[in-house]
C-alpha positions as CSV (number, residue, x, y, z in Angstrom):
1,X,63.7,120.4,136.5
2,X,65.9,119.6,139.7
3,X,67.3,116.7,140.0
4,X,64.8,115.7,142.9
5,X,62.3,116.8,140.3
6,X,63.4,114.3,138.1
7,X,64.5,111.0,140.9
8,X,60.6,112.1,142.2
9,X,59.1,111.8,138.3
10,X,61.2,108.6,137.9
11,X,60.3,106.3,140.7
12,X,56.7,107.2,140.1
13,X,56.7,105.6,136.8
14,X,58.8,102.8,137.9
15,X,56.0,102.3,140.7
16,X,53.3,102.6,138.0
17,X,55.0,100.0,135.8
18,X,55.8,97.6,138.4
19,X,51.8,98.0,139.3
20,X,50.8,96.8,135.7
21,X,53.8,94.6,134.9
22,X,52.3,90.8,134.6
23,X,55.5,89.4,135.7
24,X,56.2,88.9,139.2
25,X,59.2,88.8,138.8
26,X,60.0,91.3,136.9
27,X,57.6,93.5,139.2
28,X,59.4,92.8,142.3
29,X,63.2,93.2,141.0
30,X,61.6,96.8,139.8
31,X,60.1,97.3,143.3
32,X,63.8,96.2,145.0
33,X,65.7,98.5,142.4
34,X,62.9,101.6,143.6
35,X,64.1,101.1,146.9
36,X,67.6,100.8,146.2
37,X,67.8,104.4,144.6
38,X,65.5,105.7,147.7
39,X,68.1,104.6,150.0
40,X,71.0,106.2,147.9
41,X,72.6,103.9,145.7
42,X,74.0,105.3,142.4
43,X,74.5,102.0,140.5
44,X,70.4,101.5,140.9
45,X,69.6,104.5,139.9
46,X,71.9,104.9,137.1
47,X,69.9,101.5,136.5
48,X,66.7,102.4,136.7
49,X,67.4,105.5,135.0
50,X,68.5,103.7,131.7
51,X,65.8,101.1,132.0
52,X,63.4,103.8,131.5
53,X,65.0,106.0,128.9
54,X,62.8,106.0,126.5
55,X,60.9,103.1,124.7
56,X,62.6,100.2,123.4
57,X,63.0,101.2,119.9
58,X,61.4,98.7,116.8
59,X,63.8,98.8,113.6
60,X,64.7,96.2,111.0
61,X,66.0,93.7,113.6
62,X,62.9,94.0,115.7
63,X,63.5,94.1,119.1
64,X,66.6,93.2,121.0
65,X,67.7,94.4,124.6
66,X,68.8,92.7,128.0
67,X,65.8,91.4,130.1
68,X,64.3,93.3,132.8
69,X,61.4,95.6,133.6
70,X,60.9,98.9,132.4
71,X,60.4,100.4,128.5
72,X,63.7,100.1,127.4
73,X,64.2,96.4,128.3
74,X,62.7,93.2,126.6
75,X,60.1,92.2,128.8
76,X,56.4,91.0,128.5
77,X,55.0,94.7,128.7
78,X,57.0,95.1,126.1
79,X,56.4,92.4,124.2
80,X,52.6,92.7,124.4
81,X,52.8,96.0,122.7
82,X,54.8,94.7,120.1
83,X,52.6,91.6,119.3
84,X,49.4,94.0,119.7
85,X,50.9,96.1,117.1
86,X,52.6,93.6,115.1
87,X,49.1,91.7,114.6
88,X,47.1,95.1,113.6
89,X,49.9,95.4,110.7
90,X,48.9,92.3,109.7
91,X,45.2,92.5,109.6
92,X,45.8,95.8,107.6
93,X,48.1,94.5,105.2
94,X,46.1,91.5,104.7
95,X,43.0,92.9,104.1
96,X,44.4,95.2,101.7
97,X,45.9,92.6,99.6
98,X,43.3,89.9,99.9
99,X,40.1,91.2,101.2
100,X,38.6,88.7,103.2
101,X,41.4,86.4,104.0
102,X,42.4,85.7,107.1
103,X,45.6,86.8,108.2
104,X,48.0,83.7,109.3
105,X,51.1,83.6,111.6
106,X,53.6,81.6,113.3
107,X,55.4,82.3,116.1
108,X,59.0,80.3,117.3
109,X,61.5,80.9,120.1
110,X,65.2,79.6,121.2
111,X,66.3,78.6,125.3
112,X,67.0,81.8,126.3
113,X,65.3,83.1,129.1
114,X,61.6,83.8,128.9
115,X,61.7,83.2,125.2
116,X,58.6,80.4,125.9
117,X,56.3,82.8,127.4
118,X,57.3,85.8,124.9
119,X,56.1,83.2,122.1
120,X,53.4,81.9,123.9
121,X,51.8,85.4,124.9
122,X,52.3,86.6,121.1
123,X,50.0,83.8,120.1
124,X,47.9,84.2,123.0
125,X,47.6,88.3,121.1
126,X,47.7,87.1,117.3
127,X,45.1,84.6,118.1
128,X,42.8,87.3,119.9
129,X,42.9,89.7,116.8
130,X,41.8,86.9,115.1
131,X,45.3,85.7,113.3
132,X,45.2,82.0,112.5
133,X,48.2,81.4,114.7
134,X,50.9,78.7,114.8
135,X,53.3,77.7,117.7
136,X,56.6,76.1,117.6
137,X,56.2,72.7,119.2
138,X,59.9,73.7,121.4
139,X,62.8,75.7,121.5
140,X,64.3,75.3,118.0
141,X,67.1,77.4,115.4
142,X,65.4,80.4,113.8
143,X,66.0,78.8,110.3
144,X,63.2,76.4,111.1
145,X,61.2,79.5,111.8
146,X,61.8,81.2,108.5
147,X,61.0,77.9,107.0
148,X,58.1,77.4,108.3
149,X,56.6,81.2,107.7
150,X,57.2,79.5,103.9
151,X,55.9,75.8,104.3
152,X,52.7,77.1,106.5
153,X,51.9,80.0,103.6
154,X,52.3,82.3,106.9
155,X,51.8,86.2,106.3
156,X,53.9,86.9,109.1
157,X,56.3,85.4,111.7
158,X,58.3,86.1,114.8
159,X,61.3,84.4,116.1
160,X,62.1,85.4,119.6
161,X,65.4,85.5,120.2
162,X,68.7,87.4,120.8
163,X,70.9,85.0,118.7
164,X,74.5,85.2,119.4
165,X,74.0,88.2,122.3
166,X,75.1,88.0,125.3
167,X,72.9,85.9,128.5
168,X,71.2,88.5,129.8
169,X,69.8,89.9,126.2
170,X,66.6,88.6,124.3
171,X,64.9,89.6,121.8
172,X,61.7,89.4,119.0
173,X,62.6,89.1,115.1
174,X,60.3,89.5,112.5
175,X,59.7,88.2,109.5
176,X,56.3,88.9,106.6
177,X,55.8,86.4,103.9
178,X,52.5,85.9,101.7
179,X,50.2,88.2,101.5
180,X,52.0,91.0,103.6
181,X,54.8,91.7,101.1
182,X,54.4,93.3,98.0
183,X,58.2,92.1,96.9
184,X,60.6,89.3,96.6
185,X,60.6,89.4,100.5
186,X,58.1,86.4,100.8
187,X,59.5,84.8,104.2
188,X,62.5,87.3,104.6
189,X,63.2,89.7,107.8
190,X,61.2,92.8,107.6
191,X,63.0,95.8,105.7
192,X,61.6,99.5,105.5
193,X,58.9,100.7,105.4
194,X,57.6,97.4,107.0
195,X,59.0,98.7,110.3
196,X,58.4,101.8,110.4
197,X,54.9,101.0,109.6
198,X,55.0,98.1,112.3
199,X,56.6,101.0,114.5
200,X,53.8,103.0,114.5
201,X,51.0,100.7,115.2
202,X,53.1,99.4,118.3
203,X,53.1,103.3,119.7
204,X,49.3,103.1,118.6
205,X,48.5,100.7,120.8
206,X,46.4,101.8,123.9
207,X,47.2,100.9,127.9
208,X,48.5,97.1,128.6
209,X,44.8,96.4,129.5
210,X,43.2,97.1,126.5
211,X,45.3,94.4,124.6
212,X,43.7,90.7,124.8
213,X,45.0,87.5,125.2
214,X,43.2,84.5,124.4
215,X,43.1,81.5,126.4
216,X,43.6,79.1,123.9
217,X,42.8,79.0,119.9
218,X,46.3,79.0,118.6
219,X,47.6,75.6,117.1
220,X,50.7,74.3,118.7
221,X,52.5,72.4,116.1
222,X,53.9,69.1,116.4
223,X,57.4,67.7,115.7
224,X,56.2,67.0,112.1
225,X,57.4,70.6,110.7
226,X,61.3,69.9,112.2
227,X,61.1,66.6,110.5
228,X,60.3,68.4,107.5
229,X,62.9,70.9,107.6
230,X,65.4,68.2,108.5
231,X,64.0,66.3,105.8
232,X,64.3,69.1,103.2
233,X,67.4,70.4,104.1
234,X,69.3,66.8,104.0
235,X,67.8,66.5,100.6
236,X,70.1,69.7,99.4
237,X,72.8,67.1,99.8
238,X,73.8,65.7,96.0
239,X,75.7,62.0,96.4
240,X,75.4,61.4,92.9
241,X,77.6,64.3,91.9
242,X,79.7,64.7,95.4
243,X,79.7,60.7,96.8
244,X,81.9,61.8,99.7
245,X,81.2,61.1,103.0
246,X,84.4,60.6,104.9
247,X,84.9,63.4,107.0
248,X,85.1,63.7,110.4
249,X,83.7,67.0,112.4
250,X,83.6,68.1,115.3
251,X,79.4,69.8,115.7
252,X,79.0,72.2,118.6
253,X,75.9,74.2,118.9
254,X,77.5,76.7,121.5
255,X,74.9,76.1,124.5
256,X,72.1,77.1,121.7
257,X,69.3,75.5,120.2
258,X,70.7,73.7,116.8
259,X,73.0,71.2,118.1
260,X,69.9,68.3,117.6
261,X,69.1,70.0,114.3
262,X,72.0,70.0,112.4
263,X,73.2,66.6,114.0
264,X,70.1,65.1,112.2
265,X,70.1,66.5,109.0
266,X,73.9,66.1,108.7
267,X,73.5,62.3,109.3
268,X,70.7,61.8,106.8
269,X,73.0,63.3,104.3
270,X,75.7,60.1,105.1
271,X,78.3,62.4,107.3
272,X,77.8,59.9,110.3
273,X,81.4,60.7,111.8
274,X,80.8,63.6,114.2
275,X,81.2,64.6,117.5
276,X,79.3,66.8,119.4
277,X,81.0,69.0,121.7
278,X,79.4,67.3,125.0
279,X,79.9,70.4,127.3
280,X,77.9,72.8,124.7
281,X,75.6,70.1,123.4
282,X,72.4,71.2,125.0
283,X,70.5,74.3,125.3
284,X,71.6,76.4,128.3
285,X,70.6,80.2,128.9
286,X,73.7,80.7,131.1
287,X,76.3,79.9,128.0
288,X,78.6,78.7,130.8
289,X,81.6,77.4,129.1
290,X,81.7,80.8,126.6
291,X,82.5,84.4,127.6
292,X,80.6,85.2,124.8
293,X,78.6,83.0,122.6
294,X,79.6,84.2,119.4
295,X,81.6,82.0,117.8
296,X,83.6,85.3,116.1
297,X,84.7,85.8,119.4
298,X,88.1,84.5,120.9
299,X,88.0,81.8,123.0
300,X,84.1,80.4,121.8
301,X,85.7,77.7,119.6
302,X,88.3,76.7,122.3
303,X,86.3,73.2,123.4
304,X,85.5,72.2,119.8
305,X,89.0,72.8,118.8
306,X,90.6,70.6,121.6
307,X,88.5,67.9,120.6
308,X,88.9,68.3,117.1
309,X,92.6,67.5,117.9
310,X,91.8,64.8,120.4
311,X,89.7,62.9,117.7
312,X,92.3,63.6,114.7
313,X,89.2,65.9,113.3
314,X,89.1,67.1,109.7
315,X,87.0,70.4,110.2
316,X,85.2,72.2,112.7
317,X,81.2,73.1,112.3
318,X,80.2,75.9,115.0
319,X,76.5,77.3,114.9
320,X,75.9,80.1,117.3
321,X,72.9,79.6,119.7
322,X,69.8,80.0,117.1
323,X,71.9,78.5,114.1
324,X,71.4,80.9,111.9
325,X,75.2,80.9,111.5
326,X,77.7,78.6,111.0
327,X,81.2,79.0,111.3
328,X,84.3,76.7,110.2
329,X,88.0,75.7,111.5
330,X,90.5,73.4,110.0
331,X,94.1,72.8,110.2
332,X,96.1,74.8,108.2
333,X,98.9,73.2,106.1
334,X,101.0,76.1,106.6
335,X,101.4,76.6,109.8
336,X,99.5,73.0,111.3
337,X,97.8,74.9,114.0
338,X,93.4,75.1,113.7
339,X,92.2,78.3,112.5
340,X,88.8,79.6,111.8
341,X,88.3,80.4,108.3
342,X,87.3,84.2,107.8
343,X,83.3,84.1,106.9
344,X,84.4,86.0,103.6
345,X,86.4,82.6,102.8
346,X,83.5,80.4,104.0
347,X,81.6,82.4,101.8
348,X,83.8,82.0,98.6
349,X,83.9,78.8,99.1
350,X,80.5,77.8,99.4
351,X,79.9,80.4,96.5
352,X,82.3,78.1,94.2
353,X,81.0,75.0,95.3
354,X,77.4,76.1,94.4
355,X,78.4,77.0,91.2
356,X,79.8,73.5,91.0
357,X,76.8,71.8,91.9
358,X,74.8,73.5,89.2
359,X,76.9,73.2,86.6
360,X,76.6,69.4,87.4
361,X,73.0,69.7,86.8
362,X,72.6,69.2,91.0
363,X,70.9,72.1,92.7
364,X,68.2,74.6,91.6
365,X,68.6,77.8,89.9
366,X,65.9,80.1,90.3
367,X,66.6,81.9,86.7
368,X,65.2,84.9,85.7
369,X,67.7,87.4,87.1
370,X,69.2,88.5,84.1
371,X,69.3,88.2,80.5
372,X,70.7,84.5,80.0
373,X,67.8,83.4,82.3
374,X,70.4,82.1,85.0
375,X,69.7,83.2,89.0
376,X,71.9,85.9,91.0
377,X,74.9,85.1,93.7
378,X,74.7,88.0,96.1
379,X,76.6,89.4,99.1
380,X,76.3,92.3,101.5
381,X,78.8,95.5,100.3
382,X,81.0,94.8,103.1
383,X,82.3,91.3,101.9
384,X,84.6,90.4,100.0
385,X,84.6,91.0,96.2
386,X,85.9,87.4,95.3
387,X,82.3,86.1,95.2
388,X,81.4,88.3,92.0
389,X,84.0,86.9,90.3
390,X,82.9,83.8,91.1
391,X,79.8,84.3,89.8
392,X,81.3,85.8,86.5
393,X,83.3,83.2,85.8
394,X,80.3,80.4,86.3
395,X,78.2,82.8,84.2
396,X,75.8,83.9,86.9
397,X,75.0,87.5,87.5
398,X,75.7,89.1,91.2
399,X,74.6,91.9,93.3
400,X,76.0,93.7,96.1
401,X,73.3,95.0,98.8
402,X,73.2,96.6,102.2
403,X,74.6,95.0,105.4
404,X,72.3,92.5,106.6
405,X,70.2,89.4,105.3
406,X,67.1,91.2,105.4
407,X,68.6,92.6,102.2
408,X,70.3,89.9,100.4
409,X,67.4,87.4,100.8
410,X,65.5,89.9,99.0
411,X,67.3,89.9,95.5
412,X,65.6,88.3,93.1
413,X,66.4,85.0,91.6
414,X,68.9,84.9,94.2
415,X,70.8,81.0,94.2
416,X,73.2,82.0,96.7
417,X,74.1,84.9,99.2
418,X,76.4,85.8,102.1
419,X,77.9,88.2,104.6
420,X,80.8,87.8,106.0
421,X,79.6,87.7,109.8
422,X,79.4,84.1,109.1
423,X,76.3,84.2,107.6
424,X,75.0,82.2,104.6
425,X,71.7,81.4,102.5
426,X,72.6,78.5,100.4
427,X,68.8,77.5,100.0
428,X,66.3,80.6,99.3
429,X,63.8,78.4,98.2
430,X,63.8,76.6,101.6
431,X,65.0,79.2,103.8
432,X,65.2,82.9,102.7
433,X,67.5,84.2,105.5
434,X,70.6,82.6,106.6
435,X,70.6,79.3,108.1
436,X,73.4,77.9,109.7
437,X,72.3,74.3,109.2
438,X,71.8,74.1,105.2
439,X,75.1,76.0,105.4
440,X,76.5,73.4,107.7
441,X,75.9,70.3,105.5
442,X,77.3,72.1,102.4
443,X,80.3,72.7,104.1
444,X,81.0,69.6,105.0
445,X,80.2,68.4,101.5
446,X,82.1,70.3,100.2
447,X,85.2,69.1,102.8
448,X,84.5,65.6,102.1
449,X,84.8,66.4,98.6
450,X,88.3,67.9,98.9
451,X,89.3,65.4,101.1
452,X,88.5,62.6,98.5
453,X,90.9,64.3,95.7
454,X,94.1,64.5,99.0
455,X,93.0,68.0,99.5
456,X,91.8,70.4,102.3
457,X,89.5,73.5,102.2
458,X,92.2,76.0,102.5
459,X,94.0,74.4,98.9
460,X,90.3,74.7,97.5
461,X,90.5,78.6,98.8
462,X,94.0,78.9,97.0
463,X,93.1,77.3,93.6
464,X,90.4,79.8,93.7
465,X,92.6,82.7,94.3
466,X,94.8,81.3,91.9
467,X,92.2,82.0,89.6
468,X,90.7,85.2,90.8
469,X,93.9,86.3,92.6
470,X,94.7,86.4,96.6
471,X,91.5,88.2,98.4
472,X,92.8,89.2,101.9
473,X,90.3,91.0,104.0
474,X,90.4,92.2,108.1
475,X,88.5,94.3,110.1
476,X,88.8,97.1,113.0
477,X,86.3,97.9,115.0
478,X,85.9,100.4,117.3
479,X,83.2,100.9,120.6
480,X,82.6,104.1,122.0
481,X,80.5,104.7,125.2
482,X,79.5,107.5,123.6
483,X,76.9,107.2,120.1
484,X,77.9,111.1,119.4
485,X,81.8,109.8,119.0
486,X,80.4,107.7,115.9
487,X,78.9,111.1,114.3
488,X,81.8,112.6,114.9
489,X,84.2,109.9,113.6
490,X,81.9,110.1,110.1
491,X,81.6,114.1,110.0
492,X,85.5,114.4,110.1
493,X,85.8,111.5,107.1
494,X,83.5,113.6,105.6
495,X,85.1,117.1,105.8
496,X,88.7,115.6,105.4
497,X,88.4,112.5,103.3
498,X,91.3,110.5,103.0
499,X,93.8,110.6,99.4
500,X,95.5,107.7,99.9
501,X,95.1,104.3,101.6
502,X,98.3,101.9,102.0
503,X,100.5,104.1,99.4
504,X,97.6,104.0,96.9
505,X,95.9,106.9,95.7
506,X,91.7,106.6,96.6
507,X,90.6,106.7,92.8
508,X,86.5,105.7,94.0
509,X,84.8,107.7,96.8
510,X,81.3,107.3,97.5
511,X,78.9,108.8,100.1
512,X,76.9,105.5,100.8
513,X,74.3,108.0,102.5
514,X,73.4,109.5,98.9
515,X,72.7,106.0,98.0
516,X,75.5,104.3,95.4
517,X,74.4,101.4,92.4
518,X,70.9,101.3,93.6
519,X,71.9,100.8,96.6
520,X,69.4,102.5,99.6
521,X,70.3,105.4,101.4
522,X,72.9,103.8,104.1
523,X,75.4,105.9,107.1
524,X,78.6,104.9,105.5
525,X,81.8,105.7,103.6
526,X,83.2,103.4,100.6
527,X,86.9,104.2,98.8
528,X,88.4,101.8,96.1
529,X,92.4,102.8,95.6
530,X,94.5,102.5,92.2
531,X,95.4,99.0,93.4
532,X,91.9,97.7,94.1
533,X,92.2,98.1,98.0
534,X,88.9,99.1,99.1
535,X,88.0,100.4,102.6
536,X,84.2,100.8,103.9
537,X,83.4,102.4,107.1
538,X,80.6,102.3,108.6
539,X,78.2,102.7,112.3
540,X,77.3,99.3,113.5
541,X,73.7,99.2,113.7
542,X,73.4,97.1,116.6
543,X,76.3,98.0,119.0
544,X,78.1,101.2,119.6
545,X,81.1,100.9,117.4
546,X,82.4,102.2,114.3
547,X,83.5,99.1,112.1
548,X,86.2,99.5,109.3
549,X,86.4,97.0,106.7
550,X,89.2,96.1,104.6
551,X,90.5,94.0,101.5
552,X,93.3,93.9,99.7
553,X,93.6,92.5,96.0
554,X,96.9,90.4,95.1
555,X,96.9,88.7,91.6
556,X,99.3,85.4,91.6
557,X,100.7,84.0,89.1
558,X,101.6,80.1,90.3
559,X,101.2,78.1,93.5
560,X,104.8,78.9,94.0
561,X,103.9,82.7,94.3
562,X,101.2,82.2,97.2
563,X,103.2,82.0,100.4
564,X,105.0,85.6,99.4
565,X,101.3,87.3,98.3
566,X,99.8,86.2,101.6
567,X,102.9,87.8,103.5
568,X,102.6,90.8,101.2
569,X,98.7,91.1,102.2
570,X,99.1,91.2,105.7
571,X,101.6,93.5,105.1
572,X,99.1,95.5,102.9
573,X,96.7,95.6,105.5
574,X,98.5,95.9,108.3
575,X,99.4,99.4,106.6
576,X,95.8,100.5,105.7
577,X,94.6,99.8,109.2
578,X,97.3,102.9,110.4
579,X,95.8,104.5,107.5
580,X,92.5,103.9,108.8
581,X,93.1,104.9,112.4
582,X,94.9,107.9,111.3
583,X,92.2,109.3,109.6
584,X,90.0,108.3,112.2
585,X,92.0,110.2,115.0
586,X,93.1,107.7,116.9
């Protein structure tokens, strides 16, 4: 085919789409971008080009892709084929596991762009295929989603979102609970062979027109299920065994939709002394003040760390713009400047003060894990190993699982999990995905609590690697324009393996693609040296990038000894990062 061959097969499906898009808009940006590339412009049709390169792809995050028309963009052609097929999965599955029920669903969104008429069509869908259907009364954090697939006894839910993506991205997460799972995923993020199945009915579905919306039917909820999240998450709060409550934080919701959320629920758990960030305080699709609204990424936490030192602050609390993470910063005592803590820190942490709050008969433990009867702490394989020794040492059994939450809320009788990209489930029961707002209040419980004995977070972190010894972890990661460079990066670990990482011999290699301690089949490389370092790398499965992660094992003997371990940790690390890129080729 020419190259006029193909521009001529091109615009004629751009034409077609723009004829059946129900979107003015995005049926007249299409119709501008066809007559940019007829006039000659390479940017449009390199543009229009991508936009229709083949169909927006369904996996285990759902959907997520910047807005605009054509098949490989979120948009509501898009998103009625996904609802269409998403609700004939769940007439199947319910039918097959309780003739004669009728399928339920609920259906959220955040304040990105178009999020409210993405929601509002998939009930408009759900409720024409005759799915008792459920609509968030507003833009709200994806936590109160997930909780509410739970409270509501839902059989399916979808959250659309893009979470921490960039401004022009959105994007449609679901989640099966009830009667559509046939494991301990009640309420969790779908997993295979959920989407694959969910796949395939989506490319079942028949042209735009055949797929109907009803006018009305669906049951917009009222405020009453946020009160009830707020209501049950402050409740996680224990002031008979931790009493304190003087701690002052500085909240900021990044431009996203938890900054009312996690403001109420931390005041009805007594912390009363916070300030909200005013310039990120309310939802805002732009992100204006961030680069980037990830609070991993330099520069997001800038604002709530200026007026954590204006107001003399004692921690940080950042949840990115659905709050389903949270991340922390507090001054450190060795060096006095703010610093976000690592979220494999924030994990061990929270993991510690968990086990606290059980063993002081505060909390619930699901039991029935293991042997003793006692739940499961869990984390994803790429975080740090501190937390199983945690768990050991509190008597708790703990599993490693795949990257993601739509595998660590899925371990049963889990009491805790975590990953380090700041995410963290410190309520299943309530919540079984991470939640940035339970997480939220636990932190600062936990701060309040240090603070009361003359302590801050980062001596709770060195009395537990006192105990456990110094866990040091960092990360490279690598983009590439190119998805064939990642292939290629893996293939030449795989033919030439490293022997040695930071002067230590690799003693543990394992092919995660053959599967490792029942593990599933995953793309990615582990190796455990003589000295404990362990290295895992791995393709990102969002973004183009090969990611690298590190940790490095120091046991200390007395406080004394700490300064001199973290030095020789960085040091460590710093060393197996040229390892790393060595054997990578760069």
């Amino acid at each position: 085919m020419t190259s006029s061959d193909a521009d001529f097969r091109l615009l004629n499906e751009a034409r077609e789409w723009a004829a059946q898009d129900p979107d003015p808009v995005t049926s007249a940006s299409l119709l501008e971008l066809v007559q940019l590339v007829d006039n000659g412009v390479p940017a449009a049709r390199q543009e229009l080009a991508d936009s229709f390169r083949g169909t927006l792809q369904f996996g285990t995050a759902g959907l997520r892709a910047a807005l605009g028309p054509g098949p490989n963009r979120m948009n509501r052609v898009v998103v009625r084929r996904a609802a269409a097929g998403l609700a004939d999965f769940l007439l199947s599955a319910v039918a097959e596991a309780s003739p004669g029920t009728r399928p339920r669903a609920v259906v959220g969104y955040d304040a990105r762009y178009n999020s409210d008429i993405f929601a509002e069509e998939t009930a408009a869908i759900f409720t024409a295929a005759g799915i008792e259907t459920f609509l968030m009364p507003a833009a709200l954090p994806t936590p109160l989603l997930a909780y509410a697939v739970r409270a509501l006894e839902c059989d399916g839910g979808v959250m659309v979102t893009a979470s921490h993506n960039p401004p022009q991205d959105n994007g449609y997460k679901v989640y099966l609970g009830r009667h559509a799972v046939a494991d301990s995923g009640n309420g969790a993020q779908i997993v295979a062979p959920y989407d694959a199945e969910i796949a395939a009915r989506i490319n079942a579905v028949g042209p735009l027109e055949s797929i109907t919306l009803a006018p009305a039917g669906w049951t917009v909820l009222n405020s009453s299920i946020a009160s009830d999240y707020e209501r049950a998450t402050a409740g996680l709060a224990l002031p008979d065994h931790f009493p304190a409550r003087d701690l002052r934080i500085v909240l900021t919701p990044l431009h996203g939709v938890g900054g009312g959320t996690a403001l109420a629920v931390l005041n009805a758990a007594g912390f009363t002394d916070i300030t909200l960030v005013a310039e990120q305080a309310e939802p805002d699709p732009d992100f204006p003040t961030v680069s980037f609204p990830n609070p991993e990424e330099p520069g997001a936490l800038d604002l709530a760390l200026e007026a954590a030192e204006r107001q003399a602050a004692d921690i940080v609390i950042a949840n990115d713009p659905d709050a389903d993470r949270a991340a922390v910063a507090a001054k450190d005592p060795d060096t006095g400047a703010w610093r976000m803590l690592r979220g494999d820190e924030v994990g061990a942490l929270l993991g510690a003060h968990i086990a606290a709050r059980l063993a002081a008969g505060g909390g619930k433990d699901d039991g029935g894990a293991d042997e003793g009867g006692k739940g499961v702490f869990a984390n994803s394989i790429v975080s740090s190993r501190l937390l199983a020794r945690i768990a050991a040492a509190a008597g708790y059994a703990h599993q490693e699982t795949l990257t993601g939450f739509k595998w660590i809320s899925r371990v049963p009788g889990l009491v805790y999990g975590y990953e380090e990209a700041l995410g963290y489930c410190v309520a299943p029961d309530l919540v079984r995905d991470k939640d940035g707002i339970s997480a939220a209040l636990l932190i600062a419980e936990l701060a309040a609590a240090a603070k009361a004995d003359g302590k801050s977070v980062f001596d709770t972190l060195d009395e537990l690697y006192l105990q456990h010894g110094l866990h040091a972890s960092d990360q490279l990661s690598i983009r590439v324009a190119d998805l064939g460079l990642l292939d290629a990066m893996m293939n030449r670990l795989r033919v030439s393996p490293p022997e040695t990482f930071g002067s230590s011999a690799v003693e543990v290699y394992a092919d995660l693609a053959e599967g490792s301690d029942g593990l599933p089949p995953t793309d990615g490389l582990l190796y455990v040296t003589r000295n404990l370092t362990r290295v895992i790398i791995r393709p990102s499965g969002t973004e183009p990038k090969l990611k690298c992660y590190l940790e490095v094992i120091h046991h200390v003997g007395s406080a004394a000894e700490l300064p001199a371990a973290r030095q020789a940790a960085r040091a460590a690390l710093d060393e197996v990062l040229r390892d790393v890129s060595e054997a990578l080729g760069l």
